[in-house]
C-alpha positions in Angstrom: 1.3 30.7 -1.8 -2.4 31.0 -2.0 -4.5 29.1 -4.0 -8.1 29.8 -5.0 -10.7 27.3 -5.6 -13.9 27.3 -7.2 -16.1 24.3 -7.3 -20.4 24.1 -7.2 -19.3 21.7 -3.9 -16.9 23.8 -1.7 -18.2 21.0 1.3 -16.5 18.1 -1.1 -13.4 19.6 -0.8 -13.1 20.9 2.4 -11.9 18.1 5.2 -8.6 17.3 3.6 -7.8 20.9 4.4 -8.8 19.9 8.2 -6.1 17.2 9.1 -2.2 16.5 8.7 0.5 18.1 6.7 -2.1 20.8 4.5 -3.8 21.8 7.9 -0.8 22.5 9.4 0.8 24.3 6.1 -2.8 26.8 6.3 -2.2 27.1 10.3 1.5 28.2 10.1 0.4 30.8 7.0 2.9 29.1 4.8 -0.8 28.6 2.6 -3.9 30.5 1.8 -6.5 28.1 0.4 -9.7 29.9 -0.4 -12.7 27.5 -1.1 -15.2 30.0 -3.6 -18.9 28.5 -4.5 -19.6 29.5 -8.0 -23.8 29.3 -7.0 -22.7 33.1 -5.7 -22.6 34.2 -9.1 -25.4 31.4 -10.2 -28.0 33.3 -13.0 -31.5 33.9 -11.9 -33.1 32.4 -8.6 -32.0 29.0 -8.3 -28.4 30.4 -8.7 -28.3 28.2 -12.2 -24.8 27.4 -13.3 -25.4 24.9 -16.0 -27.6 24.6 -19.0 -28.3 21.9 -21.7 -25.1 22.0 -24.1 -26.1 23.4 -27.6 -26.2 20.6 -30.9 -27.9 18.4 -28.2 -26.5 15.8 -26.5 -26.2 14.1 -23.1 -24.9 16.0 -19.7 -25.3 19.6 -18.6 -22.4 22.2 -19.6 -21.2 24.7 -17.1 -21.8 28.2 -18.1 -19.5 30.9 -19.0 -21.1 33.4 -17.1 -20.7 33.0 -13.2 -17.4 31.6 -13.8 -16.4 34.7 -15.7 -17.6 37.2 -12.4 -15.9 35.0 -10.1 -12.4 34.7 -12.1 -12.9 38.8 -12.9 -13.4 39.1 -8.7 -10.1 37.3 -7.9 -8.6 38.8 -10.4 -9.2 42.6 -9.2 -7.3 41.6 -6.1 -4.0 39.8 -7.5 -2.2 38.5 -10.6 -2.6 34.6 -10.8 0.0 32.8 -12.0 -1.9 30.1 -13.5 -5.4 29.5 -13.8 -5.8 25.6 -13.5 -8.9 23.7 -14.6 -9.0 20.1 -13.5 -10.5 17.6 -16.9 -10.0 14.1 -17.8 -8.3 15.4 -20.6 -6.0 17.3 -19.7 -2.0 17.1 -18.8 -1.3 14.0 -16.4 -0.2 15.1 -12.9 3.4 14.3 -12.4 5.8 15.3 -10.3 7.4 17.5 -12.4 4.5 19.3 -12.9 4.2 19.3 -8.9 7.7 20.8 -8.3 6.8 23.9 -10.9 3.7 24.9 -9.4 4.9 24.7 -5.7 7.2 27.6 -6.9 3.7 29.6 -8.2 2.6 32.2 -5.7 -1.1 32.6 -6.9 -3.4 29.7 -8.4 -6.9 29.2 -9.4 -8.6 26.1 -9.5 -11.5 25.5 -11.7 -13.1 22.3 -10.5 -15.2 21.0 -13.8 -18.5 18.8 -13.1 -21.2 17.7 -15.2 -20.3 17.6 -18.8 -17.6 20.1 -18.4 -17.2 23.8 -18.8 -18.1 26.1 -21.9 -15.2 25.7 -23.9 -14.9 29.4 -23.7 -13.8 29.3 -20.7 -10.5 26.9 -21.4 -10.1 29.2 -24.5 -9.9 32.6 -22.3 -9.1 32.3 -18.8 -7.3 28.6 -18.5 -3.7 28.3 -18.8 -3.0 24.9 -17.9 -5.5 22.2 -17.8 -4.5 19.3 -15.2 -5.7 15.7 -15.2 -5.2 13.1 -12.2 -5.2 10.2 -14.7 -7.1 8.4 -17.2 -10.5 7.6 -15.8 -13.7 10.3 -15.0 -14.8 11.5 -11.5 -18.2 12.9 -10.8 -16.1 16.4 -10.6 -13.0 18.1 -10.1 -12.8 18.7 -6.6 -11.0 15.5 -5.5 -8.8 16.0 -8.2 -7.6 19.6 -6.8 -7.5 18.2 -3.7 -4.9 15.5 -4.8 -3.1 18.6 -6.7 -3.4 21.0 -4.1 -1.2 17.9 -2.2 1.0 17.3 -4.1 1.9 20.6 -4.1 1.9 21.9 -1.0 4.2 19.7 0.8 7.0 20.7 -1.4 6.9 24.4 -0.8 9.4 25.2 2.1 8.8 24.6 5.8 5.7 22.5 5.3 7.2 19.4 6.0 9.5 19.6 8.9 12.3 17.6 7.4 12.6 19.1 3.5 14.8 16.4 2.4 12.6 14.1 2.6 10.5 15.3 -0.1 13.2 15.5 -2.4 13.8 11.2 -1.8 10.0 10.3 -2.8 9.4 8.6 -5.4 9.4 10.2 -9.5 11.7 13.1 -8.2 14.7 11.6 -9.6 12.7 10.0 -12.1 12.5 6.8 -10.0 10.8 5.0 -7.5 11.9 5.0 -3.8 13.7 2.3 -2.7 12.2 -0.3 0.1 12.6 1.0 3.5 12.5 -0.2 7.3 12.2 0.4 10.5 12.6 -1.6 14.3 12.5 -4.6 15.1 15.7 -5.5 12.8 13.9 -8.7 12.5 10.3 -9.9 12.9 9.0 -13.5 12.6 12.2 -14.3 10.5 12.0 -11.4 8.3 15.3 -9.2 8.2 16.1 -5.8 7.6 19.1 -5.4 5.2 22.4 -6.0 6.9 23.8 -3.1 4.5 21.4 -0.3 6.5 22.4 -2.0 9.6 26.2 -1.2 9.0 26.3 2.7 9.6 28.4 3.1 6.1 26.3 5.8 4.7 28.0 5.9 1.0 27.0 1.8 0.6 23.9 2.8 2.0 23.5 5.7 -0.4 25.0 3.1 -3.3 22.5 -0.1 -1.9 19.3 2.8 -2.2 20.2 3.4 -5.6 20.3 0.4 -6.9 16.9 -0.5 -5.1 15.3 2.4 -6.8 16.7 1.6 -10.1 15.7 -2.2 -10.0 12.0 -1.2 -8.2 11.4 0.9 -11.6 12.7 -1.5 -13.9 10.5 -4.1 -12.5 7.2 -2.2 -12.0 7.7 1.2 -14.0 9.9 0.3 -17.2 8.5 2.9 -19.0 10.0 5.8 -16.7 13.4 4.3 -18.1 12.0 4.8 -21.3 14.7 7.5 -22.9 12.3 10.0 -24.8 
């Protein structure tokens, strides 16, 4: 997969790229993660890429302009699957969402900031616009980052052990159940005698359960038949 990002603050999105499980998904080339400052194609010589939006108002509006050249570029050189701008008011990340874009081989992220982008540009060049929940950042770039994440870690090989991507939570549209790890017992407090007992199918029956009663108690809503 590679994924193309273009922000005005490729240095804000840079350092989680630089640790864990996306630095080593970039070192084995499993991912290509191209950071692209949009000042290269800013207009005159300040490298301006916002102006005042038009009817007046508060907040500066990216242009159209540099982010066309730089989406024409990347274009010239591969098909994108998706172009992706990150906004408040856009689809809410989920993991479903997650799962079909880890199967994408070429993304663009737009990272918005300011007031937003030229609505233009979502008319002609976005094809899904992606929100990390209901609340404003100063910009998109933490919110690719928290895409870019999510993922990533599900494309194959990333994570050395695949399965356990497929037991987080939302992937069977519920939480993960409560898990342990030694001692057995720690100031009083007890691991479960049932993961204790090496029988895997009441294990696999106990984990079930916990995940069904761990939704029902603090996400009722994904039980919530649509």
């Amino acid at each position: 997969m590679r994924i193309d990002i273009i922000t005005v603050l490729p240095e804000l999105i840079q350092s989680p790229f630089e640790a864990s499980i996306l630095k080593r998904a970039v070192e084995k080339g499993i991912v290509e993660v191209h950071m692209h400052d949009l000042r290269r194609y800013g207009l005159n010589k300040y490298n301006q890429v916002d102006d005042y939006q038009y009817g007046g108002g508060a907040g500066m509006v990216m242009m159209i302009e540099p982010i066309d050249k730089m989406i024409t570029e990347l274009s010239a050189d591969r098909k994108y699957d998706e172009i992706i701008y990150m906004t408040p008011d856009g689809e809410t990340l989920n993991q479903g969402i997650a799962n079909q874009l880890s199967l994408k081989e070429n993304i663009i992220i737009l990272c918005g900031h300011y007031k937003g982008v030229d609505q233009r540009v979502r008319d002609l060049y976005v094809t899904k616009e992606i929100s990390i929940g209901d609340y404003v950042l100063s910009g998109g770039e933490l919110g690719a980052a928290v895409l870019c994440d999510a993922v990533i870690r599900l494309i194959p090989n990333v994570i050395s052990d695949e399965t356990s991507a497929l037991t987080d939570s939302f992937q069977d549209g519920l939480l993960a159940p409560p898990v342990y790890t030694r001692p057995a017992e720690y100031k009083g407090a007890k691991v479960p005698e049932i993961l204790l007992s090496g029988n895997l199918p009441k294990i696999d029956e106990w984990r079930e359960e916990q995940a069904f009663k761990r939704t029902k108690e603090r996400r009722p809503d994904l039980l919530t038949d649509d």
